[in-house]
C-alpha positions as CSV (number, residue, x, y, z in Angstrom):
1,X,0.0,0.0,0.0
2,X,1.4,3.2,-0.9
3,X,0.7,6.8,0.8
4,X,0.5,10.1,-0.8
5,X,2.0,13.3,0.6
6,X,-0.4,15.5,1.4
7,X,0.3,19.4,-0.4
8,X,1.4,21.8,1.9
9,X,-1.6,24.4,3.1
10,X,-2.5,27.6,1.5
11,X,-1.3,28.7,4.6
12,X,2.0,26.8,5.7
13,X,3.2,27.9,1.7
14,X,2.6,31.7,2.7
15,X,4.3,31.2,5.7
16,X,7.0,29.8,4.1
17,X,7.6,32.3,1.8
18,X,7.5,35.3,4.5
19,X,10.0,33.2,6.8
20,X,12.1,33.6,3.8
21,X,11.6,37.2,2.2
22,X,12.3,37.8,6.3
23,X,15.6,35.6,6.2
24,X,16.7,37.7,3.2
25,X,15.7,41.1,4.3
26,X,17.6,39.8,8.0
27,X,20.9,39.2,5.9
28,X,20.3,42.7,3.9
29,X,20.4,44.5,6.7
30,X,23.1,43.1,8.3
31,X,25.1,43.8,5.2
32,X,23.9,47.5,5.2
33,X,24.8,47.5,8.7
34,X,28.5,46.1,8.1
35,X,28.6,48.5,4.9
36,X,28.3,51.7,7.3
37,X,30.6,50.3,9.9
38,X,33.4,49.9,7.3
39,X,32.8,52.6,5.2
40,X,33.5,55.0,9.0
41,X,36.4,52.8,9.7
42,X,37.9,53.1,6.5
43,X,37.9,57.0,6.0
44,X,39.1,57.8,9.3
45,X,42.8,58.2,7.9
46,X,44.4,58.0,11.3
47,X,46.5,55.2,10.7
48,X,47.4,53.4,7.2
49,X,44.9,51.1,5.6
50,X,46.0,47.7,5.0
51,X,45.6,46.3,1.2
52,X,46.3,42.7,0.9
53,X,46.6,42.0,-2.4
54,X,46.3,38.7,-3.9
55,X,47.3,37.5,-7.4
56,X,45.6,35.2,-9.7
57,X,46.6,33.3,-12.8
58,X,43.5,33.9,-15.0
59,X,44.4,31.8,-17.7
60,X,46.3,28.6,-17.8
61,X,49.3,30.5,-19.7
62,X,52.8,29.2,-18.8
63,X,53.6,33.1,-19.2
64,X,51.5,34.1,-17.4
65,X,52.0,31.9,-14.3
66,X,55.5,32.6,-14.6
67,X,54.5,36.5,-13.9
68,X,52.4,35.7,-11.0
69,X,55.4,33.3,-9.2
70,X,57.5,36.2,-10.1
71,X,55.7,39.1,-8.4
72,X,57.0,40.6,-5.3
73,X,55.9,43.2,-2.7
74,X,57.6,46.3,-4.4
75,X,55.4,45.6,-7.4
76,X,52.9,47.8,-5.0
77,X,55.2,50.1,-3.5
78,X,54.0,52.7,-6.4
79,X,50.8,52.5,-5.1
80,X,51.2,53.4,-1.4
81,X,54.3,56.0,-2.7
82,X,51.1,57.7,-5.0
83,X,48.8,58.0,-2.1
84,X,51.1,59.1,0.2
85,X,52.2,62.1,-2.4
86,X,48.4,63.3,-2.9
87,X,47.5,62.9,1.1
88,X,50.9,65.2,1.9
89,X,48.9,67.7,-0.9
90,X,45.7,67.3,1.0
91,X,46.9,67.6,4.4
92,X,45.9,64.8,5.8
93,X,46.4,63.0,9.5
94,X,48.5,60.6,8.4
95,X,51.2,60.4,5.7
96,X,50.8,56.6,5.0
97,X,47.2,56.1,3.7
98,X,47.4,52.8,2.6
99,X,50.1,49.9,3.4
100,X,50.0,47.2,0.9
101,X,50.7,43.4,1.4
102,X,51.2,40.9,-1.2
103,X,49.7,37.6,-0.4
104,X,50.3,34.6,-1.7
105,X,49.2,33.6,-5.3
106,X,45.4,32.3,-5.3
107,X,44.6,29.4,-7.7
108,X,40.6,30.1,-6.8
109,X,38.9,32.9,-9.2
110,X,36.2,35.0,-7.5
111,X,32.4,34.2,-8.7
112,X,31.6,36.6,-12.1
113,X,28.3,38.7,-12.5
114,X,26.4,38.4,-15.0
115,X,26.3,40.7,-17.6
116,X,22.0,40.7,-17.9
117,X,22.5,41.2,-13.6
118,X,19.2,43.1,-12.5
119,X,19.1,44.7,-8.5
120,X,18.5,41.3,-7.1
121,X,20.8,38.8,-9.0
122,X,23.7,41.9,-8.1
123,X,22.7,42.2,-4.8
124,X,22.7,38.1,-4.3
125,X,26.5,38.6,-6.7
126,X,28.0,40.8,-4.2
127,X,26.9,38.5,-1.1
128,X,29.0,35.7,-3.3
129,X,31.5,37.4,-3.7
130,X,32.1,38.9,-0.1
131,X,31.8,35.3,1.3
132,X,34.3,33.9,-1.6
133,X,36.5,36.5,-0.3
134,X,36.2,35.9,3.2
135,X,36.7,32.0,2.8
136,X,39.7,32.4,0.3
137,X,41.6,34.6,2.7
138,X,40.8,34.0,6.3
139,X,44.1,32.0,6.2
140,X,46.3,35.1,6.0
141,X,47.5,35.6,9.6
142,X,48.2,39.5,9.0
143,X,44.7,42.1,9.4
144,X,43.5,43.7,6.5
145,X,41.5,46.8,6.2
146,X,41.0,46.0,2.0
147,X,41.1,42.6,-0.2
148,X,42.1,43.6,-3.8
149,X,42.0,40.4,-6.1
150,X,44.3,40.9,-9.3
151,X,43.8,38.8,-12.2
152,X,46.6,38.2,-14.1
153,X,46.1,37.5,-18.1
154,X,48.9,36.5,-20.7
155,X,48.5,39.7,-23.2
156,X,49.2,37.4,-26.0
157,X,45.8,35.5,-25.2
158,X,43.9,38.3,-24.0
159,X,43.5,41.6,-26.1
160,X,41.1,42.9,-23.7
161,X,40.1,42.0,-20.3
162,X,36.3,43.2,-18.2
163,X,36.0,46.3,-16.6
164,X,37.6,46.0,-13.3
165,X,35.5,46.9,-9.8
166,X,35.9,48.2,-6.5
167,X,32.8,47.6,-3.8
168,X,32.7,49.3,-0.4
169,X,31.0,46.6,0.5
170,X,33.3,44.2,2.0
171,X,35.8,46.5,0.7
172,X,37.0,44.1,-1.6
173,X,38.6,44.7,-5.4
174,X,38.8,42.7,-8.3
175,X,41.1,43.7,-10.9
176,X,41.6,42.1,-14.3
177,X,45.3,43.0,-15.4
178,X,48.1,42.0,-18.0
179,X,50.9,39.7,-17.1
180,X,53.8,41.5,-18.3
181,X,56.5,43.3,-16.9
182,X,56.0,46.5,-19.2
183,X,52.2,46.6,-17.7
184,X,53.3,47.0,-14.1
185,X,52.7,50.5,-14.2
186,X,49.5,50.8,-15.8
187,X,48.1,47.9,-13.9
188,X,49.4,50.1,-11.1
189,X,46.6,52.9,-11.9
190,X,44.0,50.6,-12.2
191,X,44.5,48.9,-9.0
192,X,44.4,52.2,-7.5
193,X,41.1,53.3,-9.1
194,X,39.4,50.5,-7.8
195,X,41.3,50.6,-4.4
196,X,39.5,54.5,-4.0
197,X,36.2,52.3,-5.1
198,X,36.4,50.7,-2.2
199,X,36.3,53.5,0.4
200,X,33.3,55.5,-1.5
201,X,35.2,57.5,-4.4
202,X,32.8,57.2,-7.9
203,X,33.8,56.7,-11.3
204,X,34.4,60.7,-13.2
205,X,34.0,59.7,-16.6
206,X,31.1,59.5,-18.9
207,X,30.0,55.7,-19.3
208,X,29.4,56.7,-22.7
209,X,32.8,57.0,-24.5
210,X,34.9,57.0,-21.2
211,X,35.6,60.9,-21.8
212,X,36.8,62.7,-18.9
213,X,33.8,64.8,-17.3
214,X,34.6,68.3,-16.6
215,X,35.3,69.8,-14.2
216,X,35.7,66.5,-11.8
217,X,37.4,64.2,-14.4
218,X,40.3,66.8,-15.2
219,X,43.6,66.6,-13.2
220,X,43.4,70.7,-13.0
221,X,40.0,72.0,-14.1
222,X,41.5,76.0,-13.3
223,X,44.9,74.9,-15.5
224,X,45.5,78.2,-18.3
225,X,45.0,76.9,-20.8
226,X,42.8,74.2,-20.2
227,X,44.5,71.7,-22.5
228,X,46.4,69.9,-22.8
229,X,45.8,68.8,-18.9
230,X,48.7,68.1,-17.4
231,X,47.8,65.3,-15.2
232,X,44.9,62.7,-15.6
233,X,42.5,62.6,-12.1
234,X,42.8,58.8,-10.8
235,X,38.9,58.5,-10.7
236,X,38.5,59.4,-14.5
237,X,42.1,57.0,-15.8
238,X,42.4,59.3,-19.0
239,X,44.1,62.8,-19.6
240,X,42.6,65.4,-21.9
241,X,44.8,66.5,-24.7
242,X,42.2,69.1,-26.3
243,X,38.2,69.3,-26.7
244,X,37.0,65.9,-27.1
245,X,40.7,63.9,-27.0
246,X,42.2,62.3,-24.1
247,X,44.5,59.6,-23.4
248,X,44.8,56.4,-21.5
249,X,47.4,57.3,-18.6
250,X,50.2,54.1,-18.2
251,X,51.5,55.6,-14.5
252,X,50.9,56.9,-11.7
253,X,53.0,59.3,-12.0
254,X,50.8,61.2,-14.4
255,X,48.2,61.2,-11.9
256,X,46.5,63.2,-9.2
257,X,43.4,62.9,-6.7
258,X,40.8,65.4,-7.4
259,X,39.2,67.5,-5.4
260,X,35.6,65.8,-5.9
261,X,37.1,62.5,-5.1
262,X,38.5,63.8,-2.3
263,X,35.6,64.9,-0.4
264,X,34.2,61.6,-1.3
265,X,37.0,59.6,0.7
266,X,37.0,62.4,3.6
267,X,40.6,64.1,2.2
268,X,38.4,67.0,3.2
269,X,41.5,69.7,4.7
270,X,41.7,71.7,1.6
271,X,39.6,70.1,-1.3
272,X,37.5,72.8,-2.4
């Protein structure tokens, strides 16, 4: 004799569904909650930021995993030099913004959004991707304030690589760069960029075309003449030459933080 399961009520599939739409809107808050905490942490500026940075072989190029096995900790030491230059012109608390680490090489790749991504799938994306960071790095015995993920592709393979991110949620990065030596520089500036992501600075170039927007997106807005601008601003990652013609900056060095994106990350002494 066999027995059929009875269907669940009208009732017990209602309360189902509000015990989870309750679970979910539990977990959001708690992430809006963590968000706030870390986003006043992180723009204190009394002491340095940490930045661990972890590498990862995107492609199964001997190349390119020789690049990754070949990285060391001064790779970085542009980055935290850069910051500390533009928080000296700022006036800020501390001369050492950010302190980066090199971890070790990751052979795990971080979960990928999906390009048709509405609110929701995002939303259930970036909790993926904060608990994929969390469980790849809780072995590192040294704190850190910032998680940037860099993933490393052989140029030869890759023409182009996705459009890298920065979330202040978990304060986490995830950069796709080029595994060559003469790209160490450039990956430099995008590592950066997404690095300010993290602690609340916003893109300052038109999605469009990727133009600079003025005034934010210009190194100098006041500069006489205008163009060509001397210096590219780190949150826009191109320098104007004249009207409608810029360039892709390859250093740091031709660099500066705006004053926009300084009031966004609480460099707040003499932006103006």
């Amino acid at each position: 004799m066999t027995t059929r399961a009875r269907p669940a009520s009208p009732q017990r599939v209602r309360w189902g569904k509000t015990l989870r739409i309750a679970a979910l809107l539990g977990i959001l808050v708690l992430v809006a909650l963590t968000t706030l905490q870390d986003r006043y942490r992180s723009t204190r500026w009394r002491e340095p930021l940490f930045v661990a940075i972890y590498p990862i072989a995107a492609d199964e190029s001997p190349a390119t995993l020789r690049y990754v096995e070949s990285l060391d900790t001064g790779e970085f030491k542009a980055i935290d030099h850069f910051f500390a230059r533009e928080a000296a012109r700022y006036g800020l608390g501390t001369d050492e913004p950010f302190r980066s680490r090199l971890r070790p090489a990751l052979e795990d790749r971080p979960p990928q959004r999906a390009a048709s991504a509405g609110p929701l799938a995002t939303a259930f994306w970036s909790l993926q991707l904060r608990y994929w960071a969390w469980r790849v790095s809780r072995q590192a015995r040294e704190p850190a304030d910032v998680r940037i993920f860099v993933l490393y592709h052989d140029p030869a393979l890759t023409r182009t690589v996705p459009h890298s991110l920065g979330l202040t949620k978990g304060l986490i990065g995830v950069v796709y760069a080029f595994a060559a030596p003469e790209m160490t520089a450039e990956n430099n500036v995008v590592i950066a960029h997404e690095l300010l992501h993290t602690v609340g600075a916003t893109d300052k170039y038109d999605p469009v075309d990727d133009a600079p927007r003025f005034p934010d997106g210009f190194g100098d807005p006041r500069q006489v003449p205008l163009y060509p601008q001397r210096y590219a601003e780190l949150m826009a990652g191109r320098r104007m030459l004249a009207r409608g013609r810029w360039e892709q900056v390859s250093s740091l060095d031709d660099v500066v933080v705006g004053a926009a994106t300084a009031h966004e990350i609480r460099w707040r002494q003499n932006a103006d």
